[in-house]
C-alpha positions in Angstrom: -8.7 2.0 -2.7 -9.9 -1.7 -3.5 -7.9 -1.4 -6.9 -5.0 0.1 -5.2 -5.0 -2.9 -2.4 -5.3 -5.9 -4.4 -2.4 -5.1 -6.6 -0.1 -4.0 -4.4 -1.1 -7.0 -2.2 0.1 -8.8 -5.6 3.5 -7.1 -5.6 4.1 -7.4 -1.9 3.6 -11.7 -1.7 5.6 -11.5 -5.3 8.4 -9.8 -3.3 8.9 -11.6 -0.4 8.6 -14.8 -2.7 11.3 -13.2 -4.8 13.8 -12.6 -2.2 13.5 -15.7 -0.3 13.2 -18.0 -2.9 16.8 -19.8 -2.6 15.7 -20.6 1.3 12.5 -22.0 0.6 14.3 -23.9 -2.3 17.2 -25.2 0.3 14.3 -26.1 3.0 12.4 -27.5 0.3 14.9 -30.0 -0.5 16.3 -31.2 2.7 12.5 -32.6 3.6 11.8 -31.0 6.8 8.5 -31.7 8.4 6.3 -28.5 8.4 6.4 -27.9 12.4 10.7 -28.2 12.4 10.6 -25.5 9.2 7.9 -23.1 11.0 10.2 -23.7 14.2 13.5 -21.8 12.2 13.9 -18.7 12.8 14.2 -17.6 9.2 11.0 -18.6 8.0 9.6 -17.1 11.0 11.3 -14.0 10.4 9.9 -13.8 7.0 6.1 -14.9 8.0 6.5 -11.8 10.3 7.8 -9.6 7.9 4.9 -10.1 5.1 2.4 -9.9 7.9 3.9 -6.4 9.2 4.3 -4.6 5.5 0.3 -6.2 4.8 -0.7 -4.3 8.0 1.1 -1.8 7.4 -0.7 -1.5 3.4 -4.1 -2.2 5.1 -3.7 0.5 7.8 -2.2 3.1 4.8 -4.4 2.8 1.9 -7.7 3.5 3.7 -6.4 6.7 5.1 -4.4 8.2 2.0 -7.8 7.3 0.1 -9.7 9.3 3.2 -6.9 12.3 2.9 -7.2 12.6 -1.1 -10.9 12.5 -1.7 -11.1 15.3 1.1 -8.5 17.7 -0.1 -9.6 16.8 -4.2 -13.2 18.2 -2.6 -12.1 20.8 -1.6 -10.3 21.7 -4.4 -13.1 21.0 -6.9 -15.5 23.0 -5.0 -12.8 26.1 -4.7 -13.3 25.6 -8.7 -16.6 26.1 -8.4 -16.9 29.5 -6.3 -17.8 32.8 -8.0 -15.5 35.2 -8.9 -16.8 37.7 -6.6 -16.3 35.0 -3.3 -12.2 34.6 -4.0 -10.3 35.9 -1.8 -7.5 38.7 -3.1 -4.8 37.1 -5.7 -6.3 33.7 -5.7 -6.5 32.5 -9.5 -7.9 29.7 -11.7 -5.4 30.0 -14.3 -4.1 27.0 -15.6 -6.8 24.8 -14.1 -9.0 22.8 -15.8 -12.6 23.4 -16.5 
């Protein structure tokens, strides 16, 4: 999951630098003072929006991580029954060894 976090961590700031790059370009060059730009609603608006999708990836990755270990566990160890302890019709074909 620490793999899967820091990249898309990557992706997500290089998005939200990507698509409001002409805004931070325009503010850039008219020389605000930092307290009048954090005071538009725009840049306040976007601040929000990178801190709700990191949440959001912090919250997510953790728990699909959680969800996929236990079901792959469950499928290895279904691998690993005997024969004999299958229930009726269940098969290993076309599963790896």
């Amino acid at each position: 999951g620490k793999d899967i976090m820091g990249t898309m961590a990557n992706t997500l700031i290089l998005a939200y630098i990507g698509s409001s790059l002409v805004m931070v370009l325009i503010y850039g060059a008219s020389r605000y003072p930092l307290f009048q730009l954090l005071n538009k609603e725009e840049i306040i608006i976007e601040l929000l929006q990178s801190l709700v999708g990191i949440m959001g990836m912090l919250f997510t990755i953790p728990f699909t991580t959680a969800a996929s270990s236990l079901l792959l566990g469950r499928a290895e160890a279904a691998k690993r029954r005997p024969i004999s302890d299958r229930r009726y019709g269940e098969s290993t074909r076309g599963q790896k060894k």
